[in-house]
C-alpha positions in Angstrom: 0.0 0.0 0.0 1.3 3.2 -1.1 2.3 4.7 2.5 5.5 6.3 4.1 7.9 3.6 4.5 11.3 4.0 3.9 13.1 3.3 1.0 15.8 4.5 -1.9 14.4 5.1 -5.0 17.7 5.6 -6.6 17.2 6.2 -9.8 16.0 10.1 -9.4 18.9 12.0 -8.4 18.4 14.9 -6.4 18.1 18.4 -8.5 20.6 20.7 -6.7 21.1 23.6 -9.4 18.3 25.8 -8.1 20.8 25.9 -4.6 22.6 29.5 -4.4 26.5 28.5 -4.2 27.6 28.1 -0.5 23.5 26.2 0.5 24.7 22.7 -1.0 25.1 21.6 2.2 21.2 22.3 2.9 20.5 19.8 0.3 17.6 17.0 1.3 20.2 14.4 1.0 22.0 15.6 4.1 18.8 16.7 5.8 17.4 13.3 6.1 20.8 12.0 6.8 20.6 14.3 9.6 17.0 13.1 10.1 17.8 9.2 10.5 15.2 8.9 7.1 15.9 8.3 3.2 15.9 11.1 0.6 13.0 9.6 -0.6 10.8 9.3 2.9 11.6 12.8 3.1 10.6 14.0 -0.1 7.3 12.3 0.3 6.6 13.8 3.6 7.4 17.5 2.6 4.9 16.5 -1.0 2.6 15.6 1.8 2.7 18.8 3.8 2.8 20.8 0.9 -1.0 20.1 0.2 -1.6 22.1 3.1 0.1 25.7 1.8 -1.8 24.4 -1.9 -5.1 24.2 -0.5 -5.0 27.4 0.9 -4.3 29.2 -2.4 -6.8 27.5 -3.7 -9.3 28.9 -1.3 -8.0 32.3 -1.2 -7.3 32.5 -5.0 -9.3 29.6 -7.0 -12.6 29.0 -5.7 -15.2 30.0 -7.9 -12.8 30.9 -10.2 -13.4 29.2 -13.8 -12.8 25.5 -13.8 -10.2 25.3 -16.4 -8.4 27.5 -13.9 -8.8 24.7 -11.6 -8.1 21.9 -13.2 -5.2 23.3 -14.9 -4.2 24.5 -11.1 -4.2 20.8 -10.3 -2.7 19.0 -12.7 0.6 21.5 -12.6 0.9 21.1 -9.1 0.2 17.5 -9.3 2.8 16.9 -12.2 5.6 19.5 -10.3 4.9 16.9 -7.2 5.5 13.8 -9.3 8.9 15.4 -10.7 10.3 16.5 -7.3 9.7 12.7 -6.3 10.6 11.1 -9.3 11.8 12.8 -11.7 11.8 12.2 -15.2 9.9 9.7 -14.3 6.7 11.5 -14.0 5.8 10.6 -17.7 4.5 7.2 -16.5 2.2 8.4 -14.8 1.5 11.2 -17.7 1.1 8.6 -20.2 -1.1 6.0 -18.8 -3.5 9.7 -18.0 -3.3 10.2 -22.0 -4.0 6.5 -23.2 -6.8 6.9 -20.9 -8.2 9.9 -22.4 -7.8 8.3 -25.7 -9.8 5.3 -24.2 -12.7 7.2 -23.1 -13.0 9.1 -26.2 -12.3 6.6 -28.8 -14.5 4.0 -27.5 -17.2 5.4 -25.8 -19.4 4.3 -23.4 -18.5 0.8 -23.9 -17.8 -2.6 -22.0 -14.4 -3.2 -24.2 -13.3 0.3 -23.2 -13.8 -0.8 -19.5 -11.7 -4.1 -20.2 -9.3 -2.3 -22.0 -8.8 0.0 -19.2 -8.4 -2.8 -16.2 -6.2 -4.9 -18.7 -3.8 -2.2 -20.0 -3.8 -0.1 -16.3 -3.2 -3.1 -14.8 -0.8 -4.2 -17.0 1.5 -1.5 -16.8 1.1 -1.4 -13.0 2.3 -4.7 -13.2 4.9 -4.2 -15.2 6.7 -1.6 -13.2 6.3 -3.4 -10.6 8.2 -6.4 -12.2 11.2 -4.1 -13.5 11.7 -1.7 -10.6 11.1 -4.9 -7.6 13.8 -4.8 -4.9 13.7 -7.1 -1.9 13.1 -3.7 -0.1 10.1 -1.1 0.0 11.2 1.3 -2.2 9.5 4.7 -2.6 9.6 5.0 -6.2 6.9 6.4 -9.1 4.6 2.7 -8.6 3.4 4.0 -5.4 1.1 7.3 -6.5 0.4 5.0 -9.9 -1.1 2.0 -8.2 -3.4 4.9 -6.4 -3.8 6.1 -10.1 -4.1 2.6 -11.3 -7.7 2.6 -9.5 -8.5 6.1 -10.2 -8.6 5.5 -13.9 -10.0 2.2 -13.8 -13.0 3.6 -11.4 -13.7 7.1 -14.2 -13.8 4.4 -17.0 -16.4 1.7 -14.9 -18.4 5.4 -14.2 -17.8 6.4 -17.5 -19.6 3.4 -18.9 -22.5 3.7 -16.3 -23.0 7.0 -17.2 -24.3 5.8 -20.9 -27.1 3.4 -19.2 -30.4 3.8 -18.6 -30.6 5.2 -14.8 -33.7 2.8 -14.0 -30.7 0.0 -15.0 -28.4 1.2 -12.2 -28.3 0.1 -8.5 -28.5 3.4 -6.1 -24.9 3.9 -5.7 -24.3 3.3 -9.3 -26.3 5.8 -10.0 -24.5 8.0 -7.3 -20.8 7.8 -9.3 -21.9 7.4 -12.6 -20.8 9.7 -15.1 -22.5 11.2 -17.5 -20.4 14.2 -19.3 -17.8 13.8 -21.7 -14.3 14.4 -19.6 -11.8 16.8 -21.1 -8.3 15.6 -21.1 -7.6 18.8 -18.9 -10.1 17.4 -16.5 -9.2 13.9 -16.6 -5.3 15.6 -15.7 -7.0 17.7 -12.7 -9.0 14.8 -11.5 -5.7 12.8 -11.9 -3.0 14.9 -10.4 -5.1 16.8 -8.0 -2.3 17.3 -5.1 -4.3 16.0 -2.0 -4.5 12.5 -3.6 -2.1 12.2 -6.2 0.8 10.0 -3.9 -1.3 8.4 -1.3 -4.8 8.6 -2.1 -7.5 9.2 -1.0 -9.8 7.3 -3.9 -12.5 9.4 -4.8 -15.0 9.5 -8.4 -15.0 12.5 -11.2 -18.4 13.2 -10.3 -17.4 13.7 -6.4 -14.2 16.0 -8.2 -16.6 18.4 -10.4 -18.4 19.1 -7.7 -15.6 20.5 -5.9 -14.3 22.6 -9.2 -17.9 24.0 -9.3 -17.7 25.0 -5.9 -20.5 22.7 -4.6 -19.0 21.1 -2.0 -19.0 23.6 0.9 -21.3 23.8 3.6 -22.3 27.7 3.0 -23.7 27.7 -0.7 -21.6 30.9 -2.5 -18.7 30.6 0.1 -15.8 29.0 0.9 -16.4 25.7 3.4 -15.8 26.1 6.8 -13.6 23.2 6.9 -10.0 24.6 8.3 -10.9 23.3 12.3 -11.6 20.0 10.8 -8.7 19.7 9.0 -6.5 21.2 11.1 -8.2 18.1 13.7 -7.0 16.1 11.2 -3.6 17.2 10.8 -3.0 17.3 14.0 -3.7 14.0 14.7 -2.0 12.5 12.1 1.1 14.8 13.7 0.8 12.8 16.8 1.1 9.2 15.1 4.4 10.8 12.8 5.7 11.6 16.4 5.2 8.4 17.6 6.5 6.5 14.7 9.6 8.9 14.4 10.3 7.8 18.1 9.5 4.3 17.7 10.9 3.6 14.4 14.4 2.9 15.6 13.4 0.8 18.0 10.9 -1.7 16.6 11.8 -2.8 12.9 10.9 -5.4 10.4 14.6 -6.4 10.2 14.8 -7.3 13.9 12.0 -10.2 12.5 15.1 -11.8 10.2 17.7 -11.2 12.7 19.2 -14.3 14.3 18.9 -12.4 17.7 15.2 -12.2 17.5 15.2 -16.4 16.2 17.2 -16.9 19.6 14.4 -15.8 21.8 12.3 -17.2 23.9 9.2 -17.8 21.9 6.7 -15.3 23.8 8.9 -12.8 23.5 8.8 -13.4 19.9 5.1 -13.2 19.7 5.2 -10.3 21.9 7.2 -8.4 19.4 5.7 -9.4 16.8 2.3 -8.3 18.5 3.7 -4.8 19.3 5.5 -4.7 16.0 2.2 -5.7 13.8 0.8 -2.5 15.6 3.2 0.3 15.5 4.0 -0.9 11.7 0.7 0.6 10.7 1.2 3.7 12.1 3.5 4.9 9.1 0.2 4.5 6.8 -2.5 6.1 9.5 -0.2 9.2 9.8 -0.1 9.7 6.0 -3.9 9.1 5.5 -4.9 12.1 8.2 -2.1 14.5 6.8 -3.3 14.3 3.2 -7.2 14.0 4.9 -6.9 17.0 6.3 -5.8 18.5 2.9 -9.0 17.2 1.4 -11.1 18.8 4.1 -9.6 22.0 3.6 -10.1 22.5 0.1 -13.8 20.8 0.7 -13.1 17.5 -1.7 -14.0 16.0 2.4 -17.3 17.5 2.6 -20.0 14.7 2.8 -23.2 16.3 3.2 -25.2 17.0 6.3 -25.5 14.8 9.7 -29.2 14.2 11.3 -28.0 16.5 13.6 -27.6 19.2 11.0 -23.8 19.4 11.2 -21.4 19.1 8.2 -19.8 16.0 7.7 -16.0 16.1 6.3 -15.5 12.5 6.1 -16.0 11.9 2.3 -12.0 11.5 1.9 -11.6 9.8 5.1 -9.5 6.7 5.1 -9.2 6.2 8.5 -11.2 5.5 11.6 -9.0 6.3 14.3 -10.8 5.6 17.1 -12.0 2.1 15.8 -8.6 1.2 15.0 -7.5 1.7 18.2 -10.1 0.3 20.5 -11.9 -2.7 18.3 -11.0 -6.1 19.1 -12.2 -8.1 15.9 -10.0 -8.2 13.0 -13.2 -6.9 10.9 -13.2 -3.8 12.9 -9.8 -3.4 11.8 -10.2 -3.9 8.0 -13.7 -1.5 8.6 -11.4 1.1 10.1 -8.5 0.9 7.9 -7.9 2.3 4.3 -11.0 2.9 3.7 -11.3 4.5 0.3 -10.0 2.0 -1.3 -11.4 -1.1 0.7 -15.1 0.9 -0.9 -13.4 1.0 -4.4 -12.6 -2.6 -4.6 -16.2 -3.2 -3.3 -17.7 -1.2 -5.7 -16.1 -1.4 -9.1 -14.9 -5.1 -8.2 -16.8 -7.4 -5.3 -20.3 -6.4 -6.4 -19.6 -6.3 -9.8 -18.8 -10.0 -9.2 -22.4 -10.6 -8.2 -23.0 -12.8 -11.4 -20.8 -15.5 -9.9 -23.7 -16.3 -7.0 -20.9 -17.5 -4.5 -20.0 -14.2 -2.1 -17.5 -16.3 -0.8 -15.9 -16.7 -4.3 -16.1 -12.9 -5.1 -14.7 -12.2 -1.6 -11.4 -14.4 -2.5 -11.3 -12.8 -5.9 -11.5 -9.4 -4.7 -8.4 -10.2 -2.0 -6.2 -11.7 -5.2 -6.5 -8.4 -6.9 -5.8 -6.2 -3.5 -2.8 -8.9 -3.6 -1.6 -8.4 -7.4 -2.4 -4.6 -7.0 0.2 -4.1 -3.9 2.8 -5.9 -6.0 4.2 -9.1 -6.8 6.2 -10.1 -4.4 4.8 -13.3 -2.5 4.5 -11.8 0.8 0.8 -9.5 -0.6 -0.5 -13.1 -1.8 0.4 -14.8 1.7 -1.0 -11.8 4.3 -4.3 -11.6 2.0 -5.2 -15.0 1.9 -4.6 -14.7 6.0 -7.1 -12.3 5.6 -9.3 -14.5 4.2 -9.2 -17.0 5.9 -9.0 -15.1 9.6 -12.3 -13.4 8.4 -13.7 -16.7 7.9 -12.9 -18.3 10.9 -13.8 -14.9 12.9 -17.4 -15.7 11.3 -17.8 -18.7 12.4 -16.8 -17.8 15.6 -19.0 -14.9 16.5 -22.1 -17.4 15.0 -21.6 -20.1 17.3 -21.2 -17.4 20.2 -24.5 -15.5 19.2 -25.8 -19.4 19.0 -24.9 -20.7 21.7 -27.3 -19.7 24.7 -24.4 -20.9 27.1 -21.2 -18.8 25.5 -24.1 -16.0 24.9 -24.5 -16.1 28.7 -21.1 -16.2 29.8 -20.2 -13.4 26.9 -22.6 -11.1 28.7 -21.6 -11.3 32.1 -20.2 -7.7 32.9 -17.5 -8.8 34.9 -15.6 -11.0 32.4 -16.4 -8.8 29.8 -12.8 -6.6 30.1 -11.0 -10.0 30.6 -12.7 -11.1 27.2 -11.3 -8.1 25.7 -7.9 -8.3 26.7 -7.5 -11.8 25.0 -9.3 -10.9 22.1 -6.7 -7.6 21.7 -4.0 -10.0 22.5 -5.4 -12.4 19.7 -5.9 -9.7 17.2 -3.1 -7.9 17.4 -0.5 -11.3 17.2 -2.1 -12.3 14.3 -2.4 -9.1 12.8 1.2 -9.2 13.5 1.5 -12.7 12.0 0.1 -11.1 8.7 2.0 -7.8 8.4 5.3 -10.1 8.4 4.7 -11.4 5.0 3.4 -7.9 3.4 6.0 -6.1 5.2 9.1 -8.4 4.4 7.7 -9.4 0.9 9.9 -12.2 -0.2 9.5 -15.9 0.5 13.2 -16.1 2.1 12.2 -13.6 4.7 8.6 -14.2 6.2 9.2 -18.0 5.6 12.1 -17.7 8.2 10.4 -15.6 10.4 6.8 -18.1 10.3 9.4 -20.8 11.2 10.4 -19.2 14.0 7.1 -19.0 15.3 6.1 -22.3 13.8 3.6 -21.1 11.8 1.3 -20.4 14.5 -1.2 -18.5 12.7 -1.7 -20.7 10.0 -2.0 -23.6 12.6 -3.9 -21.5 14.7 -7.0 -20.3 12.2 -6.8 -23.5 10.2 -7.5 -25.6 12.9 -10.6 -23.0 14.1 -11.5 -23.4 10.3 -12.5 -27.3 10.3 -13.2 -27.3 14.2 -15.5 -25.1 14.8 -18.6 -26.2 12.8 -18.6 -29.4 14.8 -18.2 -27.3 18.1 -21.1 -25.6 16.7 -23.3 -28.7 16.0 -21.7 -30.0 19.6 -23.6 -26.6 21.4 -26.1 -25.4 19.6 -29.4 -27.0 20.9 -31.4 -28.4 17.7 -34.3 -25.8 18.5 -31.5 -23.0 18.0 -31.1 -24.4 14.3 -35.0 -25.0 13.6 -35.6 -21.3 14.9 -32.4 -19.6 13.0 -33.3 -21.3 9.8 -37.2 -19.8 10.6 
């Protein structure tokens, strides 16, 4: 997932010539040397920040300005970000924006201009991936283009929608379904628009005119009054960079390979592998509310009206902080994490799967392309099919709790009810653990050694849940339970 993990690019050398003589020593190489981060990590965090400064102009400047202002506003900024990353290497992204232009107009409205755009975005995603892999995360031009990889793929499924008859189309169809003809300026704008551009959020064209035309604020014919909620935003994901800048050199993936961490005791090796699978996350959570807060502020986050009457800013939102923190389930988790694009894969992809009839088939289908989309390393293949099959398992076991009228009892007795947390936490958090080892060290050599070392408890663990439990459930659920369930 495209986050803030370290890495070395190496391949876009750093453009000094704009230093005055005597400031070389200034340069960003030395800064993050002096920071303890790469080049790269810290040219990504500064892009980051940078929204912030952007959105204001925009406000002050843009809004309600003309929208080829606008859009031309935001694919500059968005191209002048990709080349301070990446360099030359900005015309990736550039030319798969183009082809898809070409798509749209040259095709139409049509189902083999939707499979040409998931075969030849895919494709090319695929591709980089295959000739720019390391054993390493490296921060290099894949990460914003497997954000734009689903951008384009969503405008083209829209696209297409946007032809149909609207009595054809399910609600939320009808919702992102797109029914102008995009200009290449526009499909640029919607592409490169700075708040999104490097680590999401996924949001559609329709949801992105609105904001050029001004219609997302919560004061028709003025500017949103969105700065306290970003600014909430931004501050909080300032607190998680401060706690992964203090933690980072501390708790590392590479401590998982050492030969120190294989000689320990095995508890302390789930233990850190508990407390590691935690803090790992925090890298991606503080990038998500920094660039969050830049969507509130420009008003891209505006989502409506509450019951209460307020205005809601979470339309960008990919995180639920407080979920993720306190929720013991590992659905909670996935609910509360990354949420954008967990919606875009179930919108464009799981329920487009409905023809299958098996939800359990489109579920495992939609995890393989989350897999393939990450990368290709084996590690994305191994933690998702954990997913899979720990969501499975977690199924089953909150049916044969709900019943079971004697767990059901002894869930709901107050006084247990914090010890029951603790072990699920405890139980979460390993095995989330357990599954960040393989996406996090991403080749085979790696997390293989590592699942060795804790003989490949989670596998054993959830696996053995997976065929056990339905007789447990047979063994305690009175027959009446069944006759009145199936009722």
């Amino acid at each position: 997932m495209a986050s803030a993990a370290e890495g070395d690019m190496g391949t876009a050398a750093e453009p000094t010539w704009w230093l005055p003589p005597g400031l070389e020593e200034l340069s960003l190489s030395k800064l993050a040397t002096s920071l303890g981060a790469s080049e790269q990590a810290l040219r990504l965090i500064i892009s980051i920040f940078l929204g912030y400064p952007l959105a204001l102009f925009y406000r002050h400047y843009l809004f309600y300005k003309d929208s080829y202002l606008i859009h031309l506003f935001h694919a500059f900024t968005g191209l002048s970000i990709a080349y301070f990353n990446f360099g030359c290497q900005f015309y990736h992204s550039l030319l798969c924006i183009v082809l898809q232009f070409l798509i749209l107009r040259l095709m139409g409205r049509t189902v083999t201009a939707v499979l040409t755009t998931f075969c030849l975005q895919m494709a090319y995603l695929l591709a980089g991936y295959y000739y720019t892999a390391t054993g390493n995360y490296d921060i290099k031009w894949t990460m914003p283009h497997c954000v734009l990889t689903l951008k384009l793929i969503g405008l083209a499924i829209d696209y297409f929608d946007g032809g149909k008859d609207q009595s054809s189309l399910t609600t939320e169809q009808q919702k992102y379904a797109f029914r102008g003809v995009p200009s290449l300026l526009e499909v640029a704008g919607f592409s490169y628009f700075y708040g999104a551009f490097l680590v999401g959020p996924q949001f559609s064209m329709n949801h992105y005119m609105k904001l050029v035309q001004g219609k997302l604020t919560d004061t028709p014919g003025k500017m949103p009054n969105s700065t306290v909620p970003a600014l909430k935003r931004l501050s909080l994901g300032l607190v998680y960079l401060v706690g992964h800048t203090l933690l980072s050199p501390h708790i590392t993936e590479d401590y998982l390979v050492s030969e120190d961490y294989e000689n320990r005791p095995f508890w302390f090796r789930c233990m850190y592998m508990l407390i590691w699978g935690k803090f790992v996350l925090y890298k991606y959570v503080t990038c998500w509310l920094v660039t969050e807060g830049v969507c509130i502020l420009t008003g891209l986050g505006f989502n409506g009206f509450g019951e209460d009457g307020k205005a809601k800013w979470d339309a960008c939102a990919n995180m639920k902080v407080w979920l993720f923190e306190t929720t013991p389930q590992f659905n909670g988790t996935i609910a509360s994490f990354n949420i954008n694009t967990n919606a875009w894969v179930a919108r464009y992809f799981f329920k487009r799967l409905k023809f299958l009839g098996n939800k359990q088939l489109s579920h495992g289908l939609s995890l393989l392309f989350l897999a393939l989309w990450h990368g290709l390393h084996s590690g994305y293949l191994v933690c998702f099919q954990m997913e899979f099959l720990i969501i499975i398992v977690e199924k089953q076991a909150a049916a044969l709790i709900q019943d079971s009228p004697a767990l059901s009892s002894l869930a709901s007795v107050t006084a247990l009810q914090p010890f029951f947390y603790v072990v699920q936490q405890t139980i979460h958090w390993l095995f989330m653990g357990y599954s960040m080892t393989a996406f996090c060290l991403f080749t085979w050599d790696k997390w293989l050694k590592v699942y060795k070392s804790v003989y490949f408890i989670g596998h054993v663990f959830f696996l053995s849940l997976l065929f056990t439990l339905p007789y447990i459930h047979k063994a305690m659920v009175p027959r009446k339970e069944k006759l009145k369930k199936k009722e």
